[in-house]
Every structure is written in C-alpha cells, then in structure tokens.
GUGUZA-63097 format. One line per 4 residues: their letters; for each residue x, y, z of C-alpha. Coordinates in pm, 1 decimal. Example, Ala and Ser with C-alpha at 12.3 -4.5 7.8 and 13.67 -1.06 7.14 Angstrom:
BEGIN
AS = 1230.0/-450.0/780.0 ~ 1367.0/-106.0/714.0
//
This chain:
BEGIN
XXXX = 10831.0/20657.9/29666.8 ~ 10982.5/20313.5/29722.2 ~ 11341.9/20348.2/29797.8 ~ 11559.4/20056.2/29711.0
XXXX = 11931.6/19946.2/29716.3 ~ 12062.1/19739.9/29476.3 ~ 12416.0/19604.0/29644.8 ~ 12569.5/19485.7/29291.9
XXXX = 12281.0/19644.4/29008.2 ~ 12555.9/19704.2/28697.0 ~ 12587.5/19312.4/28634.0 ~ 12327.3/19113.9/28408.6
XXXX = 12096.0/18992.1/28670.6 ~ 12105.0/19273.8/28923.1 ~ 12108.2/19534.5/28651.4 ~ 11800.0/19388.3/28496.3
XXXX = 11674.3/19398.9/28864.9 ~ 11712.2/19761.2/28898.1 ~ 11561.4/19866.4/28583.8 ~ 11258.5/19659.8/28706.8
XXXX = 11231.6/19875.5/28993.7 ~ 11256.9/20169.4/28819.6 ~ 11028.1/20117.7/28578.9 ~ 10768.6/20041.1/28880.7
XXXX = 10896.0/20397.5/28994.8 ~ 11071.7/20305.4/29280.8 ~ 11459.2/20537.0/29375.8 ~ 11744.0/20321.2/29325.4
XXXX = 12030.5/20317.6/29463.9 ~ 12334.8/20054.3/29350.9 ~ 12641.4/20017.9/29523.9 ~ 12903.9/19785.3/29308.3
XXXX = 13234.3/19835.2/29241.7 ~ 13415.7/19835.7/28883.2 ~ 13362.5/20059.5/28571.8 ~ 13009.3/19957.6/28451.6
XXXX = 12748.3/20183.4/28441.4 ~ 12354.3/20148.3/28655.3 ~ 12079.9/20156.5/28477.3 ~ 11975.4/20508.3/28354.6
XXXX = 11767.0/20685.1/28628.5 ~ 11986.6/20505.2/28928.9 ~ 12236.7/20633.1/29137.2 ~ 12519.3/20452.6/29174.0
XXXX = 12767.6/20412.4/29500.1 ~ 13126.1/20287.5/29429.5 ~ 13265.2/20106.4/29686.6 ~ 13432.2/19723.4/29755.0
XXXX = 13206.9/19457.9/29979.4 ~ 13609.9/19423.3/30134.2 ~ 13609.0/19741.3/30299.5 ~ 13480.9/19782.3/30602.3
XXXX = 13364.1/20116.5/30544.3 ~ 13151.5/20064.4/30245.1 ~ 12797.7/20067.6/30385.7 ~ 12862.4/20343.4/30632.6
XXXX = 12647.6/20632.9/30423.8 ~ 12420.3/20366.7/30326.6 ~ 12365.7/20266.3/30677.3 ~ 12284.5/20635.0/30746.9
XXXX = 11934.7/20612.0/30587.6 ~ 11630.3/20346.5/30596.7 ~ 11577.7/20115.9/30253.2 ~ 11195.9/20007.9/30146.0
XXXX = 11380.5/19715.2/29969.6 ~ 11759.7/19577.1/29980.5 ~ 11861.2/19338.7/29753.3 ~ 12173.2/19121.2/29714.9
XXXX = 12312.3/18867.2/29501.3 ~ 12666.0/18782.9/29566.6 ~ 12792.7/18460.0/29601.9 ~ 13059.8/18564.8/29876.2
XXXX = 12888.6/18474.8/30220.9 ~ 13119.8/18695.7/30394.7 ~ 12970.4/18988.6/30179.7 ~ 12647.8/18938.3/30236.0
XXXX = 12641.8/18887.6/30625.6 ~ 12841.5/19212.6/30659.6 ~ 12563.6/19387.0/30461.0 ~ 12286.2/19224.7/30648.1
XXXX = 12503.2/19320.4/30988.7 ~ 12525.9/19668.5/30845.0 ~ 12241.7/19717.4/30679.1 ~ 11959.1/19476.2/30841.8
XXXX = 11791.1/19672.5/31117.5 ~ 11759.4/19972.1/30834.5 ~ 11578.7/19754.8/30590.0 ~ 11195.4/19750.8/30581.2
XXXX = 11239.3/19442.1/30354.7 ~ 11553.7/19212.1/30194.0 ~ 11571.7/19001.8/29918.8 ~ 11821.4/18791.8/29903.5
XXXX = 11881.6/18568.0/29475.2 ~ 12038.9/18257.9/29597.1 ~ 12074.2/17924.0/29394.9 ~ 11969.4/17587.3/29381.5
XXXX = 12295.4/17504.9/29410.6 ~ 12266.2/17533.9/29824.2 ~ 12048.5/17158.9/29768.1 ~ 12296.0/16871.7/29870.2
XXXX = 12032.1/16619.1/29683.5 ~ 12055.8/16599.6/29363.1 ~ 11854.6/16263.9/29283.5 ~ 11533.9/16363.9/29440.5
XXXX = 11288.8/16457.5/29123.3 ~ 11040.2/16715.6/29220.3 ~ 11166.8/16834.9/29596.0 ~ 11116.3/17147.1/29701.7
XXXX = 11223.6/17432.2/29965.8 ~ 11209.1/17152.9/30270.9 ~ 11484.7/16946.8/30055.1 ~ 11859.3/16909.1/30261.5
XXXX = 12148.1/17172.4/30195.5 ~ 12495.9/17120.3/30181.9 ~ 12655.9/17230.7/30506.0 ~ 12717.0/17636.7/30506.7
XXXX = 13041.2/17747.5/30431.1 ~ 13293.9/17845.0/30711.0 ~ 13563.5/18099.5/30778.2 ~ 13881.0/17988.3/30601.8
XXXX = 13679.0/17669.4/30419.5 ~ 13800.0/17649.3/30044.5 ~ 13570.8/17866.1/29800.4 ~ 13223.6/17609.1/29720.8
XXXX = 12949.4/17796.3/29572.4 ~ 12704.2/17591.2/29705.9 ~ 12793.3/17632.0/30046.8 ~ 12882.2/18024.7/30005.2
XXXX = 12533.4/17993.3/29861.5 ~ 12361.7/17839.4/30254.6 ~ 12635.5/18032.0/30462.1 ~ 12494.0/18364.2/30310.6
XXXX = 12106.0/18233.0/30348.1 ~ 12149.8/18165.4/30678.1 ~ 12345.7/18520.5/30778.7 ~ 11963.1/18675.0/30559.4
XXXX = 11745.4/18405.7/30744.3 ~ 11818.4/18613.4/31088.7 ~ 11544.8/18884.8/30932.4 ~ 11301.3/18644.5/30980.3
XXXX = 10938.2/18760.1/30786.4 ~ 11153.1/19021.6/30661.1 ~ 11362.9/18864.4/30435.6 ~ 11303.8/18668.9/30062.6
XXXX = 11522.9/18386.8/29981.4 ~ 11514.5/18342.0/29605.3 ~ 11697.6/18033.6/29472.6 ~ 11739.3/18022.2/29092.2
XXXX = 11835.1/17727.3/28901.9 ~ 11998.1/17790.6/28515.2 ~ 11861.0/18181.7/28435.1 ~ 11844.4/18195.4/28066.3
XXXX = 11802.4/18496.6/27805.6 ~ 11909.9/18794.6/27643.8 ~ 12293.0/18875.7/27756.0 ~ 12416.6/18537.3/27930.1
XXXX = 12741.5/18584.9/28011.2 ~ 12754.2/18214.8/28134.7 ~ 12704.2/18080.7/27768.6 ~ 12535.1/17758.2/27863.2
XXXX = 12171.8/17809.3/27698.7 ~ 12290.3/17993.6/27435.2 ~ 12566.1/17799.7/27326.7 ~ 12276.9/17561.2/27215.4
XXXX = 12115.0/17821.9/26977.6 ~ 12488.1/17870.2/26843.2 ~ 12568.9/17544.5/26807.1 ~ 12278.9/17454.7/26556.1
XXXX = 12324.8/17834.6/26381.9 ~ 12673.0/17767.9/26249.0 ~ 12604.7/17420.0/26145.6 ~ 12392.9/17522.7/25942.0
XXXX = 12277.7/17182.8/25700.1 ~ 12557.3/17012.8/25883.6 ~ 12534.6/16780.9/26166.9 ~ 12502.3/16906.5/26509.3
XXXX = 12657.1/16667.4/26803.8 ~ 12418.9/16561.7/27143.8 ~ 12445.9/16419.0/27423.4 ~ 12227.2/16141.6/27540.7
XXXX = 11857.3/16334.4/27567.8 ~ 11638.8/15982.6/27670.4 ~ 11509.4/16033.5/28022.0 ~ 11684.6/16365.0/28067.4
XXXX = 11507.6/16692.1/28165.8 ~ 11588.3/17049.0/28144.4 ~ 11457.5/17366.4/28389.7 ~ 11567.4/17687.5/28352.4
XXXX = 11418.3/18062.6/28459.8 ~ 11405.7/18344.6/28195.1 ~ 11627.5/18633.8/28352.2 ~ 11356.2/18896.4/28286.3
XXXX = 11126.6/18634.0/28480.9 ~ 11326.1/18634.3/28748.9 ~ 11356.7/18972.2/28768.4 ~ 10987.5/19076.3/28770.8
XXXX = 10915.2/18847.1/29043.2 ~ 11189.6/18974.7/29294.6 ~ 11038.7/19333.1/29251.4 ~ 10667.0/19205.7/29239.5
XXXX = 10623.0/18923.2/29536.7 ~ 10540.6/18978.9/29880.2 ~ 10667.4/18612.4/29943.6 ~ 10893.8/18562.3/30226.5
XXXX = 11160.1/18265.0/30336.8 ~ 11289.3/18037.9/30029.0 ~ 11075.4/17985.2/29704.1 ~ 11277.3/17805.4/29404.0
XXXX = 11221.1/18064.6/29157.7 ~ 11301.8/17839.5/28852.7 ~ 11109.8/17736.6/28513.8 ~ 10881.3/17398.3/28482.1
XXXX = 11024.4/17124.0/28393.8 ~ 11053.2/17012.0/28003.9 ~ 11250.7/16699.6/27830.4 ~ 11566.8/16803.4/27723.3
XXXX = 11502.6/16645.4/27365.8 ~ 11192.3/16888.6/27326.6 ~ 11405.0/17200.6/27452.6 ~ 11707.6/17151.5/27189.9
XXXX = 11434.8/17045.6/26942.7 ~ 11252.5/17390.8/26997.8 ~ 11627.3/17599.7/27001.7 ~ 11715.1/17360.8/26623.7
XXXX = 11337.1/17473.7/26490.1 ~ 11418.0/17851.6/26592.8 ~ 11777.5/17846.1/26457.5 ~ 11709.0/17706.9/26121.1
XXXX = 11894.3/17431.3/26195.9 ~ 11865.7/17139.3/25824.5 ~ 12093.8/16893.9/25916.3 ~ 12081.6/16588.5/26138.6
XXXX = 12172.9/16529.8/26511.5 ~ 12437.4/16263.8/26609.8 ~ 12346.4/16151.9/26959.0 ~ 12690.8/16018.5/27124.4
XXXX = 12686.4/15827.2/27455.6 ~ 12738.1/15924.7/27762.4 ~ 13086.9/15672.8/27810.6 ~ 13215.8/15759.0/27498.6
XXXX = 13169.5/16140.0/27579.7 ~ 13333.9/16139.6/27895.7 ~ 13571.6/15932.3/27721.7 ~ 13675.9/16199.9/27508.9
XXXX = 13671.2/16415.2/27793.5 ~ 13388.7/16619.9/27716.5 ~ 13276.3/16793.5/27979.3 ~ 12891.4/16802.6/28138.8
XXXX = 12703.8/17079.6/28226.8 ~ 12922.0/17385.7/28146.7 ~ 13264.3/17528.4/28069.3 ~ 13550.6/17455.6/27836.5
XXXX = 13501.5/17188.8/27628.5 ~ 13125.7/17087.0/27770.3 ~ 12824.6/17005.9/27578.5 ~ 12565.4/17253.8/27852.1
XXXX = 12272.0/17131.2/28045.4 ~ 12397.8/16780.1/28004.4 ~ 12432.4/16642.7/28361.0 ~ 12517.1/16289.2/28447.5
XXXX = 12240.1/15998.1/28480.5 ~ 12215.6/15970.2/28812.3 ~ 12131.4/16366.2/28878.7 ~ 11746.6/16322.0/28836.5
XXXX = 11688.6/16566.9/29042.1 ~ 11891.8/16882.7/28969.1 ~ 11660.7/17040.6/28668.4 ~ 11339.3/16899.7/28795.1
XXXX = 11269.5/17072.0/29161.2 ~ 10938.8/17194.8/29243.4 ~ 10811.9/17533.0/29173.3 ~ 10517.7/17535.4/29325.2
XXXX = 10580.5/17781.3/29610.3 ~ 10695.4/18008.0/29317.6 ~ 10376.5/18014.7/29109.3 ~ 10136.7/18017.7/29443.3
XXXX = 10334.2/18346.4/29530.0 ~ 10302.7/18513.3/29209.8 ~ 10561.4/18410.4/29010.1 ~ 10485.4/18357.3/28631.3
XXXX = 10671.4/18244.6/28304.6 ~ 10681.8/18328.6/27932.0 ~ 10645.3/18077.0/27712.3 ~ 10946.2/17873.1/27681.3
XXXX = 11001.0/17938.4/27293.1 ~ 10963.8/18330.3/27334.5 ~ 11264.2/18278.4/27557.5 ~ 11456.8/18072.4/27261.8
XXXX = 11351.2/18345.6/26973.8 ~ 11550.3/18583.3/27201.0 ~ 11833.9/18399.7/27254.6 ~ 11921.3/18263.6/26915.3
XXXX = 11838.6/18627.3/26789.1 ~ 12120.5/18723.7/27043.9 ~ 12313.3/18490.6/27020.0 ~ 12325.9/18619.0/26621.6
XXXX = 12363.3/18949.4/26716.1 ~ 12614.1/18853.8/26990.2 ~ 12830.2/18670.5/26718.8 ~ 12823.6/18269.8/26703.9
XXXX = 13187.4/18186.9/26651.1 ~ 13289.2/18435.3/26956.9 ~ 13482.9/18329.3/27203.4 ~ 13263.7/18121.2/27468.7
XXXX = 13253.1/18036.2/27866.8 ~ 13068.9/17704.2/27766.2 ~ 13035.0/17465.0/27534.4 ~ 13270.8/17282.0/27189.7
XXXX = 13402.0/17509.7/26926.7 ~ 13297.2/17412.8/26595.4 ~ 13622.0/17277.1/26582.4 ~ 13606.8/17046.2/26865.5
XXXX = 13280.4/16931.2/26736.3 ~ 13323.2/16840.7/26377.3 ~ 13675.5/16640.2/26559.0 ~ 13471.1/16426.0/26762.1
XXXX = 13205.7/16350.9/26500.3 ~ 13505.5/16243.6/26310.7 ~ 13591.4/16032.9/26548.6 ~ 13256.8/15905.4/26549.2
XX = 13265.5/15834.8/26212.6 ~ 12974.1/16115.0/26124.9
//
C-alpha cells in the first residue's frame, strides 16, 4: 500500500488531494493544524509548520508520496529538511505566480521567475512561491513542481470564478456589468483536475498544470448561458473602471479575471508539458454547471472575497447611465 502524507489535506485543494489518494487506495496521513476535519479514511496529525518539533514522528517513518502546498517558504524547506531523505517521492502545488513575465503569451516552464524570497523580505507570494521551489528543487528527479494558475470549481473559497456565475444569477433579466473582454483571454484549472493529476503523474521538475486557453468573452458567455442569465451586458472601459476604482483581478470591489492590457501573458502560458505528462481536462462548461449550481447552493448574495455587490454594481451602471 502506497503511503502518503498530506502536510495541509483539511483545506479545499489539499483535502480534495487526499481523497484522491484514497480513493486510489493509498494510507494517508495529513498533518495541518486548526479544527477541520481530513477526509474520511485519513489520519490526521495536529501540529503547527512553526514548531520545530512538528515533523519529528513523521520523520520517524519513510513516505511513498509527500505532498505540500503552503505558500510560506520557510514551511516548506523545514519539511523538505525534515522530511526529504524519508520521501520516496515529493510533490510540491506551486503557482504561476513564481513567473516575473507577465507579457509573454504562450511561455512555458523555461520562462524567468521573480527573485526567491529571503529571510526577513516582506511577505510576496510570488517569491514565497520560487523560495519554496527552490528549497523542493534540491530532490532533484525526486521531486514534482506543480504550478497552478486560477483553480476553479466546486467550494472556491477565493470567489473569483464563481462570483461570475453569481453575478449573472441575481441579475436575473437585469443588466449585468463587464469589463473590457476584446483581446482578453482567460485560463483556469478545474480543482478536481488538478487534483487527479498530482496523484496520477510520474512527471518530475515544473509542469504548469493549468487549463487551455479560451477568450474571456466566450467564458462569461458560457457562465450567462448556464446561469439563465435574460438581460443585457454593459461593457465599461477599462479608464473609466479604474476610475471608479474598481479593482482587477480579485478582491473587494473587483470585477475577477479582469487583468490589465498589457498582461498578455498571465492566463495564456503553455500547457504543453502538462498534457504530454498525463494531465487532462473536463470540458470547460461541465466545470461552469458546477459552479453556478454551487454557487446557488452556496447562496449568491453571501458575503464574498471577490468581486461588486449587487449594490456596487447597479451604482456604477447608474453612473453609466444603464
């Protein structure tokens, strides 16, 4: 039997990760800290990434598979110190954050990184992000880089593809605000995607395990056919947006997976390594059905990470004079 460690495996993407592994039959074993349950069927190791304690029964044992996630590089090179020579194989879910080019359409793994994160350096994902693939690169063949752009689906605590789904749900036969869609493009991953391939590849090294590319138009076209969206779309520009101070990309006050102009190159990396190694997709609009059906079940008018309220929106359409 496959025995694997799961160092998070209670959150959305690590949990799905586990019960992927159990389902194949493998023993899991997740350490994370908090209140949340693993998966049925794992067994679960509390403990803080801060002490310096925490993998000492782990480290007692040898691990088929390890797999991390965090974003903290300090965390994951004192698992990899602790836990490295005991691992037959590691697999650490980065980000395409770690890229420092952002205009480049279509690069892939060989593309520049921002510079990894130091010791004391102010808190930058992306360069937590390299710091912590570099501390996993020391494994050499035995190690799995996997670097994620936007992971979609069922449960997104980030709120970014969903708010979308939400967005043309409550409006209902009303109008439903954009941002500018012309020449814009849109990549994301399906969660359960991602999860199959990190417990199916033999890949090694960094593969950008992300979605193909689509026009953005076409994506929140698909998401308004599978709310039941009637009403029309009022396309604002980009200066007026920003002028309003609506935010790109995510959080309060954002209208998601709008990026500026000049990022050409963020949602439209290669994936090539990832489909040569084994890595395959659902169709696109099986992954919208599920997210406007959870976003439904989820509640649309709940409080959100990402995104307007309905509020905010029908305010600036006012101001729009639509």
């Amino acid at each position: 039997m496959t025995d694997v460690l799961i160092l998070g495996g209670t959150g959305w993407l690590s949990g799905r990760i586990a019960r992927r592994w159990l389902d194949a039959g493998a023993a899991v074993t997740c350490l994370a800290r908090g209140e949340r349950a693993a998966p049925d069927g794992a067994a679960l190791v509390r403990g803080d990434r801060d002490d310096p304690v925490v993998y000492a029964a782990l480290a007692a044992r040898d691990w088929d598979q390890v797999v991390d996630i965090s974003s903290q590089a300090a965390h994951v090179a004192g698992a990899v110190n602790a836990l490295g020579d005991r691992a037959a194989r590691w697999t650490y879910v980065s980000s395409m954050s770690v890229y420092s080019d952002d205009e480049t359409a279509g690069a892939d793994e060989s593309a520049p990184r921002h510079p990894p994160a130091q010791r004391g350096d102010e808190y930058e994902y992306g360069a937590q992000k390299a710091a912590a693939e570099d501390a996993v690169a020391t494994l050499g063949p035995r190690a799995l880089i996997a670097r994620p752009g936007l992971i979609v689906g069922e449960g997104d605590p980030s709120d970014r593809f969903g708010y979308w789904a939400a967005a043309f749900i409550r409006a209902g036969a009303e109008p439903v605000l954009l941002p500018p869609t012309d020449g814009r493009a849109t990549q994301v991953i399906d969660v359960d995607d991602l999860a199959d391939y990190v417990v199916t590849t033999s890949a090694t090294g960094p593969v950008n395990t992300i979605g193909d590319v689509h026009p953005l138009a076409e994506v929140l076209d698909a998401v308004c056919t599978a709310a039941g969206h009637t009403g029309d779309t009022v396309v604002a520009t980009e200066d007026w947006l920003v002028g309003q101070g609506v935010e790109y990309w995510m959080g309060e006050r954002s209208l998601p997976l709008w990026l500026p102009a000049e990022m050409t190159g963020f949602m439209t990396r290669s994936n090539a390594r990832f489909h040569a190694t084994g890595g395959s997709l659902r169709p696109l609009v099986e992954t919208i059905a599920d997210v406007v059906a959870d976003e439904r079940a989820r509640g649309i008018d709940r409080v959100r990470r990402a995104g307007l309220t309905r509020a905010e929106e029908r305010a600036l359409r006012a101001e729009l004079g639509r």
